[in-house]
C-alpha positions as CSV (number, residue, x, y, z in Angstrom):
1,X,163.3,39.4,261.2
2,X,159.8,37.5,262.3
3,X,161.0,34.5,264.3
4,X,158.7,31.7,264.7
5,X,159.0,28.7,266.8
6,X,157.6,25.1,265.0
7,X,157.5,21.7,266.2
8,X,157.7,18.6,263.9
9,X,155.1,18.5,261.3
10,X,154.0,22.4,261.5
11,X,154.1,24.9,259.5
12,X,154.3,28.5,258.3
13,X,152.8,30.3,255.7
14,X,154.3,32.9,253.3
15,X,151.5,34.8,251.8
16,X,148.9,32.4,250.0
17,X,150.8,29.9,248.0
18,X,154.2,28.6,250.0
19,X,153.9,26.7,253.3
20,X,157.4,26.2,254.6
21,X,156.6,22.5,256.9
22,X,159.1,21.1,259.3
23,X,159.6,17.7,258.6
24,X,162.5,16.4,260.7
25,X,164.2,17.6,263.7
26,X,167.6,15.6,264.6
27,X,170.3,17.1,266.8
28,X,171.1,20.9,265.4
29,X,169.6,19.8,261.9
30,X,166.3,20.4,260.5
31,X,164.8,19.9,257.4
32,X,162.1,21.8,255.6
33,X,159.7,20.9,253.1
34,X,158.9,23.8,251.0
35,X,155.4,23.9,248.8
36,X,155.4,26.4,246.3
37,X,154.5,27.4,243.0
38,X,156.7,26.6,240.2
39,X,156.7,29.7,239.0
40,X,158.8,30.4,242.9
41,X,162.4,30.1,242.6
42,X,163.5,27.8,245.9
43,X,167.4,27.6,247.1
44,X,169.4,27.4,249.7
45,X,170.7,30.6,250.0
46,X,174.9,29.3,249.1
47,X,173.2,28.3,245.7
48,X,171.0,31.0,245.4
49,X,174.7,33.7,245.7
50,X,175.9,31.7,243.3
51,X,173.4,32.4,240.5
52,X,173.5,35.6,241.6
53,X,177.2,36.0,241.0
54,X,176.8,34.3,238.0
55,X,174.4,36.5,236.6
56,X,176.6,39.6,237.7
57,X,179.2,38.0,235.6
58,X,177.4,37.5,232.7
59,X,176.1,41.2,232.5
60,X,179.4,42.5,232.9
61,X,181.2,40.4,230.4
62,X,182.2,42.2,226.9
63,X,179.3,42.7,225.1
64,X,179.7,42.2,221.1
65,X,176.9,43.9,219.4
66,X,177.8,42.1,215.9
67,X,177.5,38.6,217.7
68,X,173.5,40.0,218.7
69,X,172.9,40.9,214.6
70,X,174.3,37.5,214.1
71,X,171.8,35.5,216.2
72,X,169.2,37.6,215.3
73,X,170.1,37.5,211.4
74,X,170.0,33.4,212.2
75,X,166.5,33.9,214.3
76,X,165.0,35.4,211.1
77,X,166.2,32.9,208.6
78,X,165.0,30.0,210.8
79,X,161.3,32.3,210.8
80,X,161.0,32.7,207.3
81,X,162.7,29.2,206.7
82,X,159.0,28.2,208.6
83,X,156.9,30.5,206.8
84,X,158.2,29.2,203.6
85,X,157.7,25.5,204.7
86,X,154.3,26.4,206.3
87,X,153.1,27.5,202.8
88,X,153.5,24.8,200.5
């Protein structure tokens, strides 16, 4: 782990695009200002568990292959539904 001491209003860098900047300091609280790309997912790390766990959840949860034909089947109506409307 790099360690880097800061004072108020300086900042780090994290390759070319995020600058992590402190912007307050009070008692054994500090509070960042993070500037990245959207395209960068940012979270406090609690939150950041949580989609994780979600995510693990989701994968292993029972998988119904007739509920995938289902959506797709719908998908392709809605496509050619378009195509159809796109002609006249």
């Amino acid at each position: 782990m790099l360690v880097l001491a800061r004072r108020l209003n300086e900042s780090i860098m994290i390759g070319d695009e995020i600058e992590v900047v402190v912007i307050d300091i009070r008692g054994d609280q500090v509070k960042l200002g993070i500037k990245a790309p959207k395209k960068v997912a940012v979270h406090r790390k609690e939150i950041y568990q949580e989609i994780k766990q979600e995510n693990i959840a989701a994968i292993s949860s029972e998988f119904d292959p007739s509920k995938l034909r289902e959506l797709s089947e719908f998908f392709k109506k809605e496509s050619d539904d378009k195509k159809k409307d796109g002609e006249k």
